[in-house]
C-alpha positions in Angstrom: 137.1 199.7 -74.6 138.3 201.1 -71.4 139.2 204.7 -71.4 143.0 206.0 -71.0 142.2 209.7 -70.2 140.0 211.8 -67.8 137.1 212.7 -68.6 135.5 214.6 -66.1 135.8 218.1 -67.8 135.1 217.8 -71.6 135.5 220.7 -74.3 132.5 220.1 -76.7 133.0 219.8 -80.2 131.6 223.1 -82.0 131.8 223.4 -85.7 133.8 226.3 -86.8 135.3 227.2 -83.3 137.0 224.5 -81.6 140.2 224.3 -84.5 143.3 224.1 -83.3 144.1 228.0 -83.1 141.2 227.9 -80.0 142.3 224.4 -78.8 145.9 225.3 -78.4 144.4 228.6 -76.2 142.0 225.8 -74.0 145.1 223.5 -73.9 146.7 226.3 -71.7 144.6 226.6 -69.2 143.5 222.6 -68.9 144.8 219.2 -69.4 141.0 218.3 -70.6 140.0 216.3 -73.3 138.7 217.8 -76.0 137.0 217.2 -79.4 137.7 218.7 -83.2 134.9 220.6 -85.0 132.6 218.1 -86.3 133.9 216.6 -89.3 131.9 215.1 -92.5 132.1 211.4 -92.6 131.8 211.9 -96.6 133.3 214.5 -96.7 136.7 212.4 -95.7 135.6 209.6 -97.4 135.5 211.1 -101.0 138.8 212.7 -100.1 137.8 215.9 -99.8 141.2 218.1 -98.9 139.3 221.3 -97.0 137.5 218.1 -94.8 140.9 215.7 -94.4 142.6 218.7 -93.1 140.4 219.5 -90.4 141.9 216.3 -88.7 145.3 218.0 -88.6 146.2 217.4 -84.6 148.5 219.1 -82.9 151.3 217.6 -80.4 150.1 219.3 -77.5 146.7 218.8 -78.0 146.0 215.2 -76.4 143.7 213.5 -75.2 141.7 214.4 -78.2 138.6 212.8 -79.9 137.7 213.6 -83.6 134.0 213.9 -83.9 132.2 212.9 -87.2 128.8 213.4 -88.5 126.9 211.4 -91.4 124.5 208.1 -91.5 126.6 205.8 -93.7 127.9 203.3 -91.5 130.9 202.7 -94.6 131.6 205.9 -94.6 131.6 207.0 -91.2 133.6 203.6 -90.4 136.2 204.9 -93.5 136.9 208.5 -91.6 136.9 206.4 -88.4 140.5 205.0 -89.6 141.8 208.4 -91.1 140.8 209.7 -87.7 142.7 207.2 -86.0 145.7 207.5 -88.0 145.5 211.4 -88.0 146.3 210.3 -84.1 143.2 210.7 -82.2 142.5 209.0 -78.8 139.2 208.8 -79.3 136.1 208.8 -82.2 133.3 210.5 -81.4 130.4 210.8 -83.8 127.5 213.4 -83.9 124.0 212.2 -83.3 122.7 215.6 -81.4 123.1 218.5 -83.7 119.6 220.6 -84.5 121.1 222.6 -87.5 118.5 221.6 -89.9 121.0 221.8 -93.0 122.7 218.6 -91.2 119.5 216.5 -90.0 117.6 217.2 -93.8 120.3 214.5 -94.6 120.1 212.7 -91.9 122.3 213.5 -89.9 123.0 214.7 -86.4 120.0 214.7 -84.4 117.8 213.4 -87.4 119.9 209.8 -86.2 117.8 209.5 -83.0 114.6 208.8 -84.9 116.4 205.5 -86.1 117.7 203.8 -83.1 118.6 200.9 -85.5 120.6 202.6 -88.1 122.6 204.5 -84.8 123.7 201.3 -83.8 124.7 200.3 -87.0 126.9 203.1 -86.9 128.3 202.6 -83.5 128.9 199.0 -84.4 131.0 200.2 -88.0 133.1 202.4 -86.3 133.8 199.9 -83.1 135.3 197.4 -85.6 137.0 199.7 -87.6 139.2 201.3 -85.4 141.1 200.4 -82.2 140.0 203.2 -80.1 137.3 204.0 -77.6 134.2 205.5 -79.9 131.8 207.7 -78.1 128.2 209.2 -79.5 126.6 212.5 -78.7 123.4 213.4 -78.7 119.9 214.7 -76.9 117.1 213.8 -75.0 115.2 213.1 -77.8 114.1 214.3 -80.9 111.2 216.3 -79.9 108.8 216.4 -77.1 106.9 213.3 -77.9 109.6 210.8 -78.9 112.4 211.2 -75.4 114.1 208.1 -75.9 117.8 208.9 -74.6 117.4 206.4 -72.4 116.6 203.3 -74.9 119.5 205.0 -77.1 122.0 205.0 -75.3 121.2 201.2 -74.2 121.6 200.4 -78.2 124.9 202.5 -78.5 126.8 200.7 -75.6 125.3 197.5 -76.5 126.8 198.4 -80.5 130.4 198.5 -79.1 130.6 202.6 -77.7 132.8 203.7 -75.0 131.2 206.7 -73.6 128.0 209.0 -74.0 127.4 212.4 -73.9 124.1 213.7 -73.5 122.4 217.4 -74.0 119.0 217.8 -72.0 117.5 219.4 -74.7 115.6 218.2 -77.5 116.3 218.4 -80.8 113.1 220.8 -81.0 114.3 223.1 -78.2 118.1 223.7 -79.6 119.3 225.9 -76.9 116.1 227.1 -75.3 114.7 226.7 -72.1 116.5 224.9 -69.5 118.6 221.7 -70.1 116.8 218.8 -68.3 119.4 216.6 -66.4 117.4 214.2 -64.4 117.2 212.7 -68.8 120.4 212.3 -68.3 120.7 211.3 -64.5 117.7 208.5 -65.7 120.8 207.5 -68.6 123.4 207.2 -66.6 121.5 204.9 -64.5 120.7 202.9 -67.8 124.1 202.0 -68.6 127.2 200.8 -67.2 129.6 202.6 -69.8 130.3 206.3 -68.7 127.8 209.2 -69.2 129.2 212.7 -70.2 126.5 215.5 -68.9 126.0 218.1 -71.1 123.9 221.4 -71.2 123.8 224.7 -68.9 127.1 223.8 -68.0 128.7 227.2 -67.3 131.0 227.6 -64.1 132.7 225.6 -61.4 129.4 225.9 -59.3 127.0 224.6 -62.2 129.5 221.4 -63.0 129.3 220.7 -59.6 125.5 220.7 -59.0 125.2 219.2 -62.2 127.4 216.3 -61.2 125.6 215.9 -58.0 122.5 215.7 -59.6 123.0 213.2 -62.1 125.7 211.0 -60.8 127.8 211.5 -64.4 131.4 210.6 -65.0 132.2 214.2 -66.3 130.9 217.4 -67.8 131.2 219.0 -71.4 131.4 222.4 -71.5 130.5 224.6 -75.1 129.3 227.6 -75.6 130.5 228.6 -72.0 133.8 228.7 -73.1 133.1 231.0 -75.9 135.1 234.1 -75.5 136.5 232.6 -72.0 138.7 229.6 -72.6 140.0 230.0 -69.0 136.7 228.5 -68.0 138.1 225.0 -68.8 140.8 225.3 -66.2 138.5 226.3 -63.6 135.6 223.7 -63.9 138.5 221.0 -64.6 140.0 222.2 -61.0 136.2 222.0 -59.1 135.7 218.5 -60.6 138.7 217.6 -59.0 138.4 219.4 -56.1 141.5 221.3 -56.5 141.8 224.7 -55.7 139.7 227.0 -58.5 142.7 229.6 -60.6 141.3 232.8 -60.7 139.7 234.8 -63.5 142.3 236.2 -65.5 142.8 240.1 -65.0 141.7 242.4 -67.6 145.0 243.0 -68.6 145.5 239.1 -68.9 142.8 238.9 -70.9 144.6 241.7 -73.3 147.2 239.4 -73.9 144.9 236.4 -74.6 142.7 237.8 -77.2 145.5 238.9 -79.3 147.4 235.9 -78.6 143.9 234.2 -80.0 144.2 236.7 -82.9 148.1 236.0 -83.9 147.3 232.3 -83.6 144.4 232.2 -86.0 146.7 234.5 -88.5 149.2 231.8 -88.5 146.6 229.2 -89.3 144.4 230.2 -92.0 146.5 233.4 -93.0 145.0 236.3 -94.4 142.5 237.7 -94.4 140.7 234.7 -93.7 142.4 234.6 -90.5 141.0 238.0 -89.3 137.4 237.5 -90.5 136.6 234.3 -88.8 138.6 235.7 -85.1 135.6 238.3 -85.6 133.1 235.7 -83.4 135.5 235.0 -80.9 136.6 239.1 -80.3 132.5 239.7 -79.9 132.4 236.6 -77.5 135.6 238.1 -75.7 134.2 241.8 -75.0 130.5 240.6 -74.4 129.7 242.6 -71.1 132.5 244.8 -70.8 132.1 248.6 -71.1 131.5 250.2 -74.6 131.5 246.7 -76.1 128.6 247.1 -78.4 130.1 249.8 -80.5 133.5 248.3 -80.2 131.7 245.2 -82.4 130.0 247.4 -84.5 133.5 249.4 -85.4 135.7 246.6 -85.1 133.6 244.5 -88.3 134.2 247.2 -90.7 138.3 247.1 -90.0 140.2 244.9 -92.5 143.8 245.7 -91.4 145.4 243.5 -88.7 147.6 245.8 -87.4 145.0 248.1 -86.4 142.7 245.0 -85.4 145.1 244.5 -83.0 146.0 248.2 -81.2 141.8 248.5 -81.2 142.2 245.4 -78.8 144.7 246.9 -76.9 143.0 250.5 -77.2 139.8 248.3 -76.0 141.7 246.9 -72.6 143.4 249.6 -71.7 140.2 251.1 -71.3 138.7 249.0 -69.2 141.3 249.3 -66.8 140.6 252.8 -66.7 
């Protein structure tokens, strides 16, 4: 199915970060598509309520994909259609994750030793649903079996859309360097698009990246952690539009505790507070006296002074 949307500057899907309290942030700075947390195909499919709500969708937020993980082709074909009806513009479904508690059940990763049963999968979801489906996943399982090549050759010829690819094995996680020319050799392969993925940090690295291996677009994870502005500026680069600038420190004030108020209105309290406690560390990661602003910062279970720490915090830094 031909795609509707740009896709050459991708959020990645990252379980328990990209909800909609850090999607809405993203959506500010970029008109990029972006993907949900990944959700459990059986989750949905046994009707599970915590699961089903995590395809909640936003106005704002498209283009948007909802990625899925499992191995039942039933199932994952079942969450395909709430997915679609939730209002996504796009399936996408997780064959790269490492997290063993997800690939001892076969899922994730674990899907790239069965080519076959991937395919199936691809194949499910194509039928079920009227929307372009998409696949992510690595270089290969492990050192000896790189087959990201022969993969992605089933998945288009099941029915996807679109590819991602992280050059990484399975085995590496996020180790080590992520090997493009895998997914250069991929995107020569097929004739559907290739999304490159891995090491994918600035407007300079999306660039070289593109260069190198000829792909359609660029995802970008765990670079956006604690700088959601990132989006905006790779998105601009791809496009050869002029780059926005870093925001100032005192910008960056404003974000983090609009970050903080957001997630408050979301999950409420004091779950709200507790899981924002990744993102603040991700947000103050290199600036002066961050270390024992972390360590001060976990121990506080009151929002109000959660939030004049942060201010405390940035005022400093101006300093």
């Amino acid at each position: 199915m031909k795609l509707q949307f740009d896709i050459k500057a991708c959020l990645a899907p990252l379980a328990e970060i990209t909800d909609i309290p850090f999607r809405s942030l993203v959506r500010e700075f970029s008109s990029c598509l972006m993907f949900t947390e990944m959700i459990s195909a059986a989750g949905a499919f046994q009707n599970n309520q915590k699961t089903v709500g995590m395809m909640k969708l936003a106005p704002y937020e498209h283009p948007i994909g909802v990625q899925l993980f499992g191995h039942n082709p039933e199932q994952l074909a079942a969450a395909a259609k709430m997915a679609a009806d939730s209002g996504a513009d796009m399936i996408d479904i997780n064959m790269g994750c490492p997290v063993k508690k997800i690939i001892s059940d076969g899922n994730g990763s674990a899907l790239m030793k069965d080519e076959a049963l991937a395919g199936r999968i691809v194949e499910a979801v194509a039928k079920a649903v009227s929307l372009p489906v998409s696949a992510k996943f690595r270089k290969g399982f492990s050192a000896d079996s790189i087959n990201a090549v022969s993969f992605a050759k089933t998945l288009e010829s099941a029915g996807a859309s679109l590819v991602t690819v992280h050059g990484r094995t399975r085995a590496e996680f996020y180790s080590g360097t992520a090997d493009w020319d895998i997914i250069a050799k991929v995107k020569e392969a097929v004739k559907i698009p290739v999304i490159a993925n891995g090491d994918i940090t600035s407007p300079e690295t999306a660039l070289k990246c593109l260069k190198q291996t000829k792909a359609d677009g660029v995802m970008i994870g765990r670079a956006s952690l604690g700088h959601p502005w990132v989006m905006g500026q790779i998105a601009a680069a791809v496009h050869n539009e002029p780059i926005p600038a870093t925001p100032t420190i005192a910008e960056q004030k404003q974000i983090v505790i609009k970050h903080l108020n957001a997630m408050l209105d979301f999950y409420g309290e004091p779950s709200g507070l507790f899981q924002f406690r990744k993102h603040l560390c991700w947000y103050v990661t290199g600036k002066k006296g961050a270390s024992k602003f972390r360590e001060a910062i976990n121990h506080i279970q009151d929002k109000n002074i959660v939030l004049e720490s942060i201010a405390k915090f940035y005022d400093e830094q101006e300093s």
